[in-house]
mmCIF file of the N, C-alpha and C atoms, coordinates in Angstrom:
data_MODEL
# 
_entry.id   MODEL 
# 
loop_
_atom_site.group_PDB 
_atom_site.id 
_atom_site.type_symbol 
_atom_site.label_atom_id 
_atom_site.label_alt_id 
_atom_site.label_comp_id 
_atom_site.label_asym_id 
_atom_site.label_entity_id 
_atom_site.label_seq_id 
_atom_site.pdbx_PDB_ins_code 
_atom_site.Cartn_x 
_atom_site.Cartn_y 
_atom_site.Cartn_z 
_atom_site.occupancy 
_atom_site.B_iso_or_equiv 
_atom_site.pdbx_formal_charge 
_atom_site.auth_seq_id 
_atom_site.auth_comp_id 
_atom_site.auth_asym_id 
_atom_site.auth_atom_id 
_atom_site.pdbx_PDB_model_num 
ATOM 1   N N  . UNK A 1 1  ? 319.517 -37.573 88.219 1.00 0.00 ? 1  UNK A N  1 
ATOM 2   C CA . UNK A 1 1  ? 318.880 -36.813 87.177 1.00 0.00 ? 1  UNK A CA 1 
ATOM 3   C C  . UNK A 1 1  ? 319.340 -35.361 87.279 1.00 0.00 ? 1  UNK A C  1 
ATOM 4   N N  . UNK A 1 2  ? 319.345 -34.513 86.221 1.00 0.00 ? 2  UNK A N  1 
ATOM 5   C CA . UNK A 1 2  ? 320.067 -33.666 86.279 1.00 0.00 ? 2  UNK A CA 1 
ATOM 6   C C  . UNK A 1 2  ? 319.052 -32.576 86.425 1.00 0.00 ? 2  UNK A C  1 
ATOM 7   N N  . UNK A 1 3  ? 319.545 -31.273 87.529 1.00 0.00 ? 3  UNK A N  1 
ATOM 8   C CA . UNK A 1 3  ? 318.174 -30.357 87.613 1.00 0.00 ? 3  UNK A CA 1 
ATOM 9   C C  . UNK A 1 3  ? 318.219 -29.125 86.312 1.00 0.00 ? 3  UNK A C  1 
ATOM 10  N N  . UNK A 1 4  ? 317.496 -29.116 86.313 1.00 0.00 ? 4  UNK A N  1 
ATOM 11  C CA . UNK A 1 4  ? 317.005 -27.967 84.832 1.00 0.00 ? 4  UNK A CA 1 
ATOM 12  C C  . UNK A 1 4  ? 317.380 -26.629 85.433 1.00 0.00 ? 4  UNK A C  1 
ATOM 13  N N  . UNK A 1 5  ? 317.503 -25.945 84.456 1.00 0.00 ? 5  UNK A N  1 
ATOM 14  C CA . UNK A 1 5  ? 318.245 -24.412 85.231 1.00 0.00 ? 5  UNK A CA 1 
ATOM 15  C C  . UNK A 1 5  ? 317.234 -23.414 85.109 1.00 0.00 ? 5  UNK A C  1 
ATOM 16  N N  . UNK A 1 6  ? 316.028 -23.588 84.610 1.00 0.00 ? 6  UNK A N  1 
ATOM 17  C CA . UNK A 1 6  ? 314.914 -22.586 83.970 1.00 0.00 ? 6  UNK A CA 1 
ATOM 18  C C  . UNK A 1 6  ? 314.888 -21.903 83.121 1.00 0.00 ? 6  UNK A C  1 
ATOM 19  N N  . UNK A 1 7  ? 313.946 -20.638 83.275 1.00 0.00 ? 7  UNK A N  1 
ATOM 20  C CA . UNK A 1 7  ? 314.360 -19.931 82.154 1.00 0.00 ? 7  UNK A CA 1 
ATOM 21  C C  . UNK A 1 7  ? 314.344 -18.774 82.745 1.00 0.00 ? 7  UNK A C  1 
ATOM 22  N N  . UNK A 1 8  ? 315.202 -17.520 82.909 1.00 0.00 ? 8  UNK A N  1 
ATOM 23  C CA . UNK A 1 8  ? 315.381 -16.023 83.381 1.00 0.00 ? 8  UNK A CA 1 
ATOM 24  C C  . UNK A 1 8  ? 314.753 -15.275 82.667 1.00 0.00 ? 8  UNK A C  1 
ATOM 25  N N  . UNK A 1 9  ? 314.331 -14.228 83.369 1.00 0.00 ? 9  UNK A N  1 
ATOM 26  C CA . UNK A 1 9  ? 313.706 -13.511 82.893 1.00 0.00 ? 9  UNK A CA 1 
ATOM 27  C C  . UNK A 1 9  ? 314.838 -12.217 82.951 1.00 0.00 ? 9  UNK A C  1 
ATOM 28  N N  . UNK A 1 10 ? 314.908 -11.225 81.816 1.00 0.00 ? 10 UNK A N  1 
ATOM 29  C CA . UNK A 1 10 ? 315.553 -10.002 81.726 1.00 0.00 ? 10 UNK A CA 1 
ATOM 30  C C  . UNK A 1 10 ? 315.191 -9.382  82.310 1.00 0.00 ? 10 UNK A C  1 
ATOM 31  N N  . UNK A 1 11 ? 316.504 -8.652  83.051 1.00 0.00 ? 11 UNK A N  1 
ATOM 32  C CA . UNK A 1 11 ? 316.290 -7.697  83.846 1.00 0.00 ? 11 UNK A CA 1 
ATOM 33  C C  . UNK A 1 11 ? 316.318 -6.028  83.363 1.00 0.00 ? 11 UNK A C  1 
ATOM 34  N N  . UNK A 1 12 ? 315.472 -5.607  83.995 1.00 0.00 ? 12 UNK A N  1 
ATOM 35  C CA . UNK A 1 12 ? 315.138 -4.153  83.263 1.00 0.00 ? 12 UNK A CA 1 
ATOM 36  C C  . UNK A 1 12 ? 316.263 -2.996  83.774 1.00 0.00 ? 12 UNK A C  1 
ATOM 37  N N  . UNK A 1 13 ? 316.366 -2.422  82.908 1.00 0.00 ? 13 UNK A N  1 
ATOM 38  C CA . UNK A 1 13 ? 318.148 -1.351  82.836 1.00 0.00 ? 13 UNK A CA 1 
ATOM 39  C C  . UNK A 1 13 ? 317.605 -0.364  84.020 1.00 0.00 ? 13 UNK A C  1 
ATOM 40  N N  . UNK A 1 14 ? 315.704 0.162   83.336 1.00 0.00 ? 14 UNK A N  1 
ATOM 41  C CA . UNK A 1 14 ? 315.961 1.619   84.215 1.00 0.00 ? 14 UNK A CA 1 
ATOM 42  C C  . UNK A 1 14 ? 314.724 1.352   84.764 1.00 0.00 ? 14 UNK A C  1 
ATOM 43  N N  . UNK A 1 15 ? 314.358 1.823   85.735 1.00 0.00 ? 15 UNK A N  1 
ATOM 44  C CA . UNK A 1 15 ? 313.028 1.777   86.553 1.00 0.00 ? 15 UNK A CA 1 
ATOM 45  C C  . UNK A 1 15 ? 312.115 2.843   85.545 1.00 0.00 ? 15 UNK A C  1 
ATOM 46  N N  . UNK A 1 16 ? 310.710 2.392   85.417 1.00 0.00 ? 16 UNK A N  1 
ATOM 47  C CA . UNK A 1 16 ? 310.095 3.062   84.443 1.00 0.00 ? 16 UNK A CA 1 
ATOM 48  C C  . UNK A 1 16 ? 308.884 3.822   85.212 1.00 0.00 ? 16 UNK A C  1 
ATOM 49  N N  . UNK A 1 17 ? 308.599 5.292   84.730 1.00 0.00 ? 17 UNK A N  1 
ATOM 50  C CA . UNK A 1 17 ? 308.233 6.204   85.139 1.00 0.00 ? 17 UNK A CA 1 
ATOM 51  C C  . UNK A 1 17 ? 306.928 6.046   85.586 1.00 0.00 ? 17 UNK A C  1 
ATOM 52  N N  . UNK A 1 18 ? 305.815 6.144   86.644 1.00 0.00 ? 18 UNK A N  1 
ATOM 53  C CA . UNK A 1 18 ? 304.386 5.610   86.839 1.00 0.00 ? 18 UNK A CA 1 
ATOM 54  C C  . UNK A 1 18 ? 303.512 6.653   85.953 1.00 0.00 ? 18 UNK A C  1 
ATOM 55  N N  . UNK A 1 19 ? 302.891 6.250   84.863 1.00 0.00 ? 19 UNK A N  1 
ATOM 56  C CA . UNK A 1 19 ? 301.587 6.867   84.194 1.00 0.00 ? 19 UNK A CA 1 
ATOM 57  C C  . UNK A 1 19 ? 301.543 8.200   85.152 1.00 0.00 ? 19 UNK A C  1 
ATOM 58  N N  . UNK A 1 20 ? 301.288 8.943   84.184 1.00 0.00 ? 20 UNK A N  1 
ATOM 59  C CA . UNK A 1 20 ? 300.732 10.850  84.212 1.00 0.00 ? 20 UNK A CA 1 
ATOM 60  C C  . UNK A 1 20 ? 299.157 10.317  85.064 1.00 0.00 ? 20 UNK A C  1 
ATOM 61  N N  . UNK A 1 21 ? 299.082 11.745  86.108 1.00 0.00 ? 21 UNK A N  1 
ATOM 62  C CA . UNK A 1 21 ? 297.808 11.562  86.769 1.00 0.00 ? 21 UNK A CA 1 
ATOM 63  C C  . UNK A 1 21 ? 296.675 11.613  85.890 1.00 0.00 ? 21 UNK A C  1 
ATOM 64  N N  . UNK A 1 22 ? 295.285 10.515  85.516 1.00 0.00 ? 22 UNK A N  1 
ATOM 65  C CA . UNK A 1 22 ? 294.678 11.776  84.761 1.00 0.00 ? 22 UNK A CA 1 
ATOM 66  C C  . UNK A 1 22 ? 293.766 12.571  85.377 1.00 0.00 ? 22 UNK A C  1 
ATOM 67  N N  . UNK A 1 23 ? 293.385 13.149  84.461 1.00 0.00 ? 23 UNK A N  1 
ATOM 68  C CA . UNK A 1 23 ? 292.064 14.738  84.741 1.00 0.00 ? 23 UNK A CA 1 
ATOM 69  C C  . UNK A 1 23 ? 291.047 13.864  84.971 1.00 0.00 ? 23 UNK A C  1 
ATOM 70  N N  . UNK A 1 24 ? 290.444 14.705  86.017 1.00 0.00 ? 24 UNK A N  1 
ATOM 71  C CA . UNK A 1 24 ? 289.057 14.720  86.677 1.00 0.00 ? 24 UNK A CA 1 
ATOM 72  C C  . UNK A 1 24 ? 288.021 14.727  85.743 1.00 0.00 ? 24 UNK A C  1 
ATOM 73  N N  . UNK A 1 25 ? 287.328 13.518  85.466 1.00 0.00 ? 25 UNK A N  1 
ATOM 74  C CA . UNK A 1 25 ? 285.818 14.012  84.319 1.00 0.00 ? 25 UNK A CA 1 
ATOM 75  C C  . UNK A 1 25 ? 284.676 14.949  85.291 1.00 0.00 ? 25 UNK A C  1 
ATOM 76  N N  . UNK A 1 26 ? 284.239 16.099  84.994 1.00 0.00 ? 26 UNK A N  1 
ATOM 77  C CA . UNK A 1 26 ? 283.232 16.775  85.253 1.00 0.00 ? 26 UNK A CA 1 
ATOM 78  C C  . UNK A 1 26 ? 282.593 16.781  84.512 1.00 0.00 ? 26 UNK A C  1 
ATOM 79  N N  . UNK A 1 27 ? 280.877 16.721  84.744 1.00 0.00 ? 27 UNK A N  1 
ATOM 80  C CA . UNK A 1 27 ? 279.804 16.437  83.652 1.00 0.00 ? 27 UNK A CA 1 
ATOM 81  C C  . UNK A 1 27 ? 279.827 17.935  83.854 1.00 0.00 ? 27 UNK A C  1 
ATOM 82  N N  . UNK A 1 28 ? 279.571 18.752  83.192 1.00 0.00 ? 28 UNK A N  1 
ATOM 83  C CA . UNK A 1 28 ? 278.944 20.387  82.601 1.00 0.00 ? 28 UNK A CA 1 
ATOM 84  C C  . UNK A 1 28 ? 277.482 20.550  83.454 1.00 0.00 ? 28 UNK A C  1 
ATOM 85  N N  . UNK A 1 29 ? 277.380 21.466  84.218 1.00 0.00 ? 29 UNK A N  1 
ATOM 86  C CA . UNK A 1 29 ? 276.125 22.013  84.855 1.00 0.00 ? 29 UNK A CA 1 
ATOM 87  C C  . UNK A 1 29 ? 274.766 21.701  83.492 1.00 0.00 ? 29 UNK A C  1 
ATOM 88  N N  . UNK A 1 30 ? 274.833 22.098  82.450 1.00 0.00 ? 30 UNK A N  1 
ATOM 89  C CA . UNK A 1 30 ? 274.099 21.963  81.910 1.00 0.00 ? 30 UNK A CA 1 
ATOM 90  C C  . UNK A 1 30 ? 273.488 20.561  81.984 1.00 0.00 ? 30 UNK A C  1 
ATOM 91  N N  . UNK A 1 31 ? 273.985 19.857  81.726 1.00 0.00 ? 31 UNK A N  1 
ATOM 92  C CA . UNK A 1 31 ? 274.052 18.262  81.401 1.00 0.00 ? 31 UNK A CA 1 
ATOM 93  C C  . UNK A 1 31 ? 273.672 17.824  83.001 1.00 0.00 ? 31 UNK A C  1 
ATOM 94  N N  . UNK A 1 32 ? 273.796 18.252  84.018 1.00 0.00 ? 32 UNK A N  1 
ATOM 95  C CA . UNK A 1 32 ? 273.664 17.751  84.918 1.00 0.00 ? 32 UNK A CA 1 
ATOM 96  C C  . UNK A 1 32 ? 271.961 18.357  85.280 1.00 0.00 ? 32 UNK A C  1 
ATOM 97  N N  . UNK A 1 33 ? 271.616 19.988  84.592 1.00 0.00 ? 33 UNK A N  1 
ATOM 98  C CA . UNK A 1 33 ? 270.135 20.226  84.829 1.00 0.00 ? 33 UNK A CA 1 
ATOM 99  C C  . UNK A 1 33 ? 269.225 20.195  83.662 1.00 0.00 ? 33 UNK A C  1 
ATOM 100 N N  . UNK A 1 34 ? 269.622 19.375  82.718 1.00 0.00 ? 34 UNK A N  1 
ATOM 101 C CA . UNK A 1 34 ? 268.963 18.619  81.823 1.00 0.00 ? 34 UNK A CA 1 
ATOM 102 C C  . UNK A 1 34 ? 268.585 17.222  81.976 1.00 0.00 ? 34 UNK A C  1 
ATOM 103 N N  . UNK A 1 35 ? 269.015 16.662  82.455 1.00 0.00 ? 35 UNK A N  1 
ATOM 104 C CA . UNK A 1 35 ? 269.357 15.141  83.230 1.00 0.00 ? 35 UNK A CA 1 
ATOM 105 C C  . UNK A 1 35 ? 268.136 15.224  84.398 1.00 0.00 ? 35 UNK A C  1 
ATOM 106 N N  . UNK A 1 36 ? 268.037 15.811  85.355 1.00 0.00 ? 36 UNK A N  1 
ATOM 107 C CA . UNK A 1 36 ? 267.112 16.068  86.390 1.00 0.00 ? 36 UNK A CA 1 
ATOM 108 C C  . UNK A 1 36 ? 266.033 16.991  85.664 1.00 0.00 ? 36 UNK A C  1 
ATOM 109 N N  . UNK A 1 37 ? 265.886 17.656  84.896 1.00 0.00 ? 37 UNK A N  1 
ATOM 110 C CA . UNK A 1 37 ? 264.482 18.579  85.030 1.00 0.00 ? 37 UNK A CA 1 
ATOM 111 C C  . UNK A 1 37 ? 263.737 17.101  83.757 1.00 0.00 ? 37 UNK A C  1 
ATOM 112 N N  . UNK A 1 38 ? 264.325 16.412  83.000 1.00 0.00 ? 38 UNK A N  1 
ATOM 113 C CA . UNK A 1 38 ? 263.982 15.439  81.876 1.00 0.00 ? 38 UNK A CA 1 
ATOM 114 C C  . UNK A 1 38 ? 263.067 14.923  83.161 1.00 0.00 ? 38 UNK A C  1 
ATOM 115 N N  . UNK A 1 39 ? 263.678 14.212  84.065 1.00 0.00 ? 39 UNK A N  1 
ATOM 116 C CA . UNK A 1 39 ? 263.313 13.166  85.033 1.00 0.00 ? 39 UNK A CA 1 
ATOM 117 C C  . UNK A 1 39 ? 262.059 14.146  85.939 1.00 0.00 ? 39 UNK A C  1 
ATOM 118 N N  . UNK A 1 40 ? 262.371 15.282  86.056 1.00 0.00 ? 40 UNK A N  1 
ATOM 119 C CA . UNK A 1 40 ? 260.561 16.362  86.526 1.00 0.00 ? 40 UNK A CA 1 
ATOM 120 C C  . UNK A 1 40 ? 259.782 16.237  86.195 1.00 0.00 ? 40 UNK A C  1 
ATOM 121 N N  . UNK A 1 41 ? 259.894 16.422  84.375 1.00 0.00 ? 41 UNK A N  1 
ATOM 122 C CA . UNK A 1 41 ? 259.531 16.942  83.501 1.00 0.00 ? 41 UNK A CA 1 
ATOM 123 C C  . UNK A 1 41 ? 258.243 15.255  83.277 1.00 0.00 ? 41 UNK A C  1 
ATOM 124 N N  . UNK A 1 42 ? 259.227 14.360  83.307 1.00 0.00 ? 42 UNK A N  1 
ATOM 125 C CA . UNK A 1 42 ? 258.085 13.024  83.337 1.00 0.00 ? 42 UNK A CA 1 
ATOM 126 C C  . UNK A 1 42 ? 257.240 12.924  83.783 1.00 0.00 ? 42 UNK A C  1 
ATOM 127 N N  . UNK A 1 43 ? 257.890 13.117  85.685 1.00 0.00 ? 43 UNK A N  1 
ATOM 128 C CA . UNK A 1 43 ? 257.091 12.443  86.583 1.00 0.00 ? 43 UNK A CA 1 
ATOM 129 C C  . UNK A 1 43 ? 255.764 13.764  86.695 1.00 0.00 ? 43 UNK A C  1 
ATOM 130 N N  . UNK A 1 44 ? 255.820 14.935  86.275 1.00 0.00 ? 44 UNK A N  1 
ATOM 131 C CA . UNK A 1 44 ? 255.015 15.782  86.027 1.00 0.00 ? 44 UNK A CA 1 
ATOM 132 C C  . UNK A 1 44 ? 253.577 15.480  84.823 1.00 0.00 ? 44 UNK A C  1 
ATOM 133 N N  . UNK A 1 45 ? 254.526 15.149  84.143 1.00 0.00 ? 45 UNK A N  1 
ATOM 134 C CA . UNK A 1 45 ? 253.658 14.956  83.058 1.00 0.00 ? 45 UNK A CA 1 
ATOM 135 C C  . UNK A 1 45 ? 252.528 13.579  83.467 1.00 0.00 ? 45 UNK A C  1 
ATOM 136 N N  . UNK A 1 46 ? 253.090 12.862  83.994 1.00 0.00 ? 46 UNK A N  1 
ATOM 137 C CA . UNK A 1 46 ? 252.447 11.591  84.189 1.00 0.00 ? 46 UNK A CA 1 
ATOM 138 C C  . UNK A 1 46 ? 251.409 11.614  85.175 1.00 0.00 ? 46 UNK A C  1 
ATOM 139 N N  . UNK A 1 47 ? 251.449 12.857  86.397 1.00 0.00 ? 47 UNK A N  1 
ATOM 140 C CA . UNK A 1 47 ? 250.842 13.122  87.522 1.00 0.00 ? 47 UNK A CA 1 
ATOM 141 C C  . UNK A 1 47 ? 249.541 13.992  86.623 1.00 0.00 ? 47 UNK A C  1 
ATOM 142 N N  . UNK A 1 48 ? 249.868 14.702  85.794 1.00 0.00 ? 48 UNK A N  1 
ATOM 143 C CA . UNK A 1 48 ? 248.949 15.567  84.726 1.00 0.00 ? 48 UNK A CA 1 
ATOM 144 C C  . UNK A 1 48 ? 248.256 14.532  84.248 1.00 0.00 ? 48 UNK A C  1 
ATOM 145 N N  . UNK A 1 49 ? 248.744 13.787  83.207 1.00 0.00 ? 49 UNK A N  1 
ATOM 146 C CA . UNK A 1 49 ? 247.656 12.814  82.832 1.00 0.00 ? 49 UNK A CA 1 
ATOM 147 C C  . UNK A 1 49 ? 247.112 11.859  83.801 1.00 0.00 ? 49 UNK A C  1 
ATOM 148 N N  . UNK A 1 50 ? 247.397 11.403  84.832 1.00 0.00 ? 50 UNK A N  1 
ATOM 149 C CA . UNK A 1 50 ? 246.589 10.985  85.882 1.00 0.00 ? 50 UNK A CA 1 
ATOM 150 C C  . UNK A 1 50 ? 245.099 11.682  86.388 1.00 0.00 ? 50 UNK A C  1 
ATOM 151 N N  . UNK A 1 51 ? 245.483 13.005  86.307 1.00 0.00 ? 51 UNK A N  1 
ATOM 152 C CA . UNK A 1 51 ? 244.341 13.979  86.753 1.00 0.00 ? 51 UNK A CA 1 
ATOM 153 C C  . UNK A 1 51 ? 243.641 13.880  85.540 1.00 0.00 ? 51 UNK A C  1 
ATOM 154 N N  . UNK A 1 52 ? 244.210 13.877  84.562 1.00 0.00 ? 52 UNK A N  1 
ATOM 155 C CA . UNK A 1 52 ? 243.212 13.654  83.578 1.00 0.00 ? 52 UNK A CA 1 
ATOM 156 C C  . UNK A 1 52 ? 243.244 15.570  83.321 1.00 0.00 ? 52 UNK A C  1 
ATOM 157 N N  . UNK A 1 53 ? 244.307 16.424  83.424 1.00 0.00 ? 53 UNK A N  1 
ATOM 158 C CA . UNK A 1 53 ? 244.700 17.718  83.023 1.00 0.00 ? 53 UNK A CA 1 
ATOM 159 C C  . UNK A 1 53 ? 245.296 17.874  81.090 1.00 0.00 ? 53 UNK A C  1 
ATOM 160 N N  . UNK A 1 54 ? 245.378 17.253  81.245 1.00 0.00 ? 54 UNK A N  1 
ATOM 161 C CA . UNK A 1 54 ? 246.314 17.211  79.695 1.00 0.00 ? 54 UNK A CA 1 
ATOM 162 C C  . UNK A 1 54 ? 245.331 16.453  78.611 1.00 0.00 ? 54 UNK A C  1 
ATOM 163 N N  . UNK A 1 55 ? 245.260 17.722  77.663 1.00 0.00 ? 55 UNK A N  1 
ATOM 164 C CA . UNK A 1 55 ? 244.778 17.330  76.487 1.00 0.00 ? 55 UNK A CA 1 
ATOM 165 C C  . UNK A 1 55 ? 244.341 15.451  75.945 1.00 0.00 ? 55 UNK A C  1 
ATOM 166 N N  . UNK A 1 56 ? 243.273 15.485  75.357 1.00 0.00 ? 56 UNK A N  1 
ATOM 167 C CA . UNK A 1 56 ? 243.589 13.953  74.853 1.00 0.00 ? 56 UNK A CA 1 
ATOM 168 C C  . UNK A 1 56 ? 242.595 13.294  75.337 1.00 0.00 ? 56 UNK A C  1 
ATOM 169 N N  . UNK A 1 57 ? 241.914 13.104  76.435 1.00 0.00 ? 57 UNK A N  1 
ATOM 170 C CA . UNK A 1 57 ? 241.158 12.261  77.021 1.00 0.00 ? 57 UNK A CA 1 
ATOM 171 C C  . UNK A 1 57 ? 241.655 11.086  77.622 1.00 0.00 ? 57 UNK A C  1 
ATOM 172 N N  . UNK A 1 58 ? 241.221 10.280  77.591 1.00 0.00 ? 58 UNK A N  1 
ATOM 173 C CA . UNK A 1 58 ? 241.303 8.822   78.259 1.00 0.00 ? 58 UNK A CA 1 
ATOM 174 C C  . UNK A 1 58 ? 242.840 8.139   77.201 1.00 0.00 ? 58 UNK A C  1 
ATOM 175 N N  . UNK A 1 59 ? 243.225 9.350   76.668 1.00 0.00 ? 59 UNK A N  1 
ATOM 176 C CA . UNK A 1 59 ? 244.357 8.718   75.087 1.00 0.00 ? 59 UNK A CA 1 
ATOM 177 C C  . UNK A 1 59 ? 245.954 8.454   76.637 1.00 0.00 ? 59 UNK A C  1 
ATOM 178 N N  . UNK A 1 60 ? 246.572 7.395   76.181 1.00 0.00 ? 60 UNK A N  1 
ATOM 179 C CA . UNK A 1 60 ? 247.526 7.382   77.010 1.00 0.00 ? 60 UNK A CA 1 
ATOM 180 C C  . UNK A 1 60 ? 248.889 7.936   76.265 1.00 0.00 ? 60 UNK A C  1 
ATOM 181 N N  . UNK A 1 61 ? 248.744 8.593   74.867 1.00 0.00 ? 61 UNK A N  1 
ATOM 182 C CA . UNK A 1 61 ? 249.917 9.240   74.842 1.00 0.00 ? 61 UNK A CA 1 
ATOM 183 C C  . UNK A 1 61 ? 250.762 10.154  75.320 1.00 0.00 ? 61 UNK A C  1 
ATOM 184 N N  . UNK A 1 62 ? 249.990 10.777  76.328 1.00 0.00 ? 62 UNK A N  1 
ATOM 185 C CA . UNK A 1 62 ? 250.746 11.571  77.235 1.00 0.00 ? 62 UNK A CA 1 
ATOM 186 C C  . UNK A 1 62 ? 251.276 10.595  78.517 1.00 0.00 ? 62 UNK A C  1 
ATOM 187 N N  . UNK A 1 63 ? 251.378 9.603   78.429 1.00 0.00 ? 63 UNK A N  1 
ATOM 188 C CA . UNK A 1 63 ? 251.936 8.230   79.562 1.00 0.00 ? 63 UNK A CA 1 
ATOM 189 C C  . UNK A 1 63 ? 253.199 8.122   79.100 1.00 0.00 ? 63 UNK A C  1 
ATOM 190 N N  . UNK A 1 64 ? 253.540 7.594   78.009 1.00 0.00 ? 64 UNK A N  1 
ATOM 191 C CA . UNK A 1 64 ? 254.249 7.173   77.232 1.00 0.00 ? 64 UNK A CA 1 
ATOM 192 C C  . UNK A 1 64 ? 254.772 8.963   76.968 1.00 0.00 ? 64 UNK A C  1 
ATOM 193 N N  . UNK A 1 65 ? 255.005 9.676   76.615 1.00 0.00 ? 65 UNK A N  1 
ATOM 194 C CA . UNK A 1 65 ? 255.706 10.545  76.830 1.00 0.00 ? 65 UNK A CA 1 
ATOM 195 C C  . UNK A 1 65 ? 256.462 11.009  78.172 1.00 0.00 ? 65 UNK A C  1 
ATOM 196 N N  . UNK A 1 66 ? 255.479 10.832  79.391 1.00 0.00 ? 66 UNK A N  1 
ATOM 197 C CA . UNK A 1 66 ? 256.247 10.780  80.746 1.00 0.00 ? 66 UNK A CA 1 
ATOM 198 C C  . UNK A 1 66 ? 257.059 9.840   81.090 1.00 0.00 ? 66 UNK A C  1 
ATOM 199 N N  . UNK A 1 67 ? 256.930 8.616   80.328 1.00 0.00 ? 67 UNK A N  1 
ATOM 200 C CA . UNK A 1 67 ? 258.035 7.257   80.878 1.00 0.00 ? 67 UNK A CA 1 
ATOM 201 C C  . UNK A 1 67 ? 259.513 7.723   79.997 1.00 0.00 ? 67 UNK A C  1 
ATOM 202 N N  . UNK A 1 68 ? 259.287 8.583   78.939 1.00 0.00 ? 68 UNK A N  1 
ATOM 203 C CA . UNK A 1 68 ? 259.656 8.156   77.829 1.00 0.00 ? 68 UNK A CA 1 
ATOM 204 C C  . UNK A 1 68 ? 260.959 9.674   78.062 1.00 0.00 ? 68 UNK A C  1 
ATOM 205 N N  . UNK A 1 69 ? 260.446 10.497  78.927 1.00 0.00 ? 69 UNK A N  1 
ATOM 206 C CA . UNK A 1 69 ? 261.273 11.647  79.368 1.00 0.00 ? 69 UNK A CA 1 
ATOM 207 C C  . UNK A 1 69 ? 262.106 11.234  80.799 1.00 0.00 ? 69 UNK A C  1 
ATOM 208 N N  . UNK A 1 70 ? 261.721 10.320  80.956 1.00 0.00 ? 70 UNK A N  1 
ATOM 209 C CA . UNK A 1 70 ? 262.065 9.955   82.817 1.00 0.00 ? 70 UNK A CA 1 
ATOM 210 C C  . UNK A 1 70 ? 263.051 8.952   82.170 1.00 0.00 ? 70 UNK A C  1 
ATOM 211 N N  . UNK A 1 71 ? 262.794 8.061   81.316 1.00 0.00 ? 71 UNK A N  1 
ATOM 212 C CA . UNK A 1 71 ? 263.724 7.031   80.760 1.00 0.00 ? 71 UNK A CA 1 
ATOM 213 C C  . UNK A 1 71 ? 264.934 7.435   80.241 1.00 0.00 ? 71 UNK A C  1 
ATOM 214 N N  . UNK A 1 72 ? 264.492 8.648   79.640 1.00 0.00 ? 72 UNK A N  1 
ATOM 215 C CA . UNK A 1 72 ? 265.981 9.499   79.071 1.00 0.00 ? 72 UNK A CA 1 
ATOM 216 C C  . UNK A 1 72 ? 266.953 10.084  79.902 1.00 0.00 ? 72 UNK A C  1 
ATOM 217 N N  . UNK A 1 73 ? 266.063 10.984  81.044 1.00 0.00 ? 73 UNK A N  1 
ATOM 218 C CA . UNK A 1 73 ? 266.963 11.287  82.097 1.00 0.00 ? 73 UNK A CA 1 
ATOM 219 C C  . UNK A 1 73 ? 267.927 10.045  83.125 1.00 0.00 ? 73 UNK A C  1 
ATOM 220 N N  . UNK A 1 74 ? 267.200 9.080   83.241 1.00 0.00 ? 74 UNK A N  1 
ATOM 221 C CA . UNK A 1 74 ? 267.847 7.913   83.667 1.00 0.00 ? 74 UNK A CA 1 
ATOM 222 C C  . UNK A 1 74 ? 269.172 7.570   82.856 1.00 0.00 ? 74 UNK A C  1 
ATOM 223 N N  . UNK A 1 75 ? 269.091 7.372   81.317 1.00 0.00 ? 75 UNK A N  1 
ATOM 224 C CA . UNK A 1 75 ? 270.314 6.645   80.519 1.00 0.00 ? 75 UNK A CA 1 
ATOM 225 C C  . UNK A 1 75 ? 270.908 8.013   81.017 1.00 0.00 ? 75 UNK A C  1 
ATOM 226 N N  . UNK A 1 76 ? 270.611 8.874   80.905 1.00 0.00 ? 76 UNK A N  1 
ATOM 227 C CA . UNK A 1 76 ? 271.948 10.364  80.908 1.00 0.00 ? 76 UNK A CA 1 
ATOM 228 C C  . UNK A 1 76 ? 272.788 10.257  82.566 1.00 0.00 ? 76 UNK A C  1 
ATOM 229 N N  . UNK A 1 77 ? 272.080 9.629   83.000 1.00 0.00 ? 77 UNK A N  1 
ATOM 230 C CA . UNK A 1 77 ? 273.055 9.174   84.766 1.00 0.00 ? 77 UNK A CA 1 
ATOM 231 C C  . UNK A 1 77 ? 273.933 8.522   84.176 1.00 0.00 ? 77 UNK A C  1 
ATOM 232 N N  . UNK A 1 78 ? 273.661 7.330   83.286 1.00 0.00 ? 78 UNK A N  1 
ATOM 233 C CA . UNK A 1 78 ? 275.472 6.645   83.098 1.00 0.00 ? 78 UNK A CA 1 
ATOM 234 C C  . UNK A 1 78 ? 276.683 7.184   82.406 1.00 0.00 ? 78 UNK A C  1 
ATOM 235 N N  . UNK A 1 79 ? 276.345 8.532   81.783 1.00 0.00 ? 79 UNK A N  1 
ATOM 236 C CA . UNK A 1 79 ? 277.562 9.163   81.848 1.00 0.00 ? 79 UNK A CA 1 
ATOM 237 C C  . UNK A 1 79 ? 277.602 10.644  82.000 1.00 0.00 ? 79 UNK A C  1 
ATOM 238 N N  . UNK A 1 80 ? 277.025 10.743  83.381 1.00 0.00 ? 80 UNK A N  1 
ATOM 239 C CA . UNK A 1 80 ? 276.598 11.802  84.457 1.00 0.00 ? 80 UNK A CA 1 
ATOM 240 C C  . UNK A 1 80 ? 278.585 11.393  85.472 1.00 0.00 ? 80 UNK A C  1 
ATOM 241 N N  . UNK A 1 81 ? 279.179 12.551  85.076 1.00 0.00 ? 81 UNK A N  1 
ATOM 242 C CA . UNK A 1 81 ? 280.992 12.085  86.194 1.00 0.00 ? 81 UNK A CA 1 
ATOM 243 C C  . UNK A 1 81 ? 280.838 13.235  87.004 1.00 0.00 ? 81 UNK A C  1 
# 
């Protein structure tokens, strides 16, 4: 039986140059103390309405505003570089 010769692959003329380094992502100071005081700013608020300091009474909308500032600072970590 006769053996098969395959199939070649082309050979490349010039060696090709490796990709440009890229740039460093830095998140902006700002963005980085907006991100953390959001996440204060919750767990503050939530320690306030615990004491029962903050307007409203027994109302839990000041709860839901502390999860709701702490939750934001959290998503802003995933594109915190």
């Amino acid at each position: 039986m006769p053996k098969s010769k395959g199939r070649k692959k082309p050979r490349r003329s010039t060696p090709q140059a490796p990709p440009p380094p890229s740039k460093e992502k830095v998140s902006p100071t700002w963005y980085v103390a907006l991100m953390f005081s959001l996440m204060a700013i919750g767990a503050i608020v939530i320690i306030l309405n615990y004491i029962g300091l903050l307007p409203g009474g027994t109302d839990n909308n000041w709860l839901f505003v502390g999860l709701g500032a702490i939750g934001i600072g959290f998503l802003m970590t995933m594109n915190y570089h």
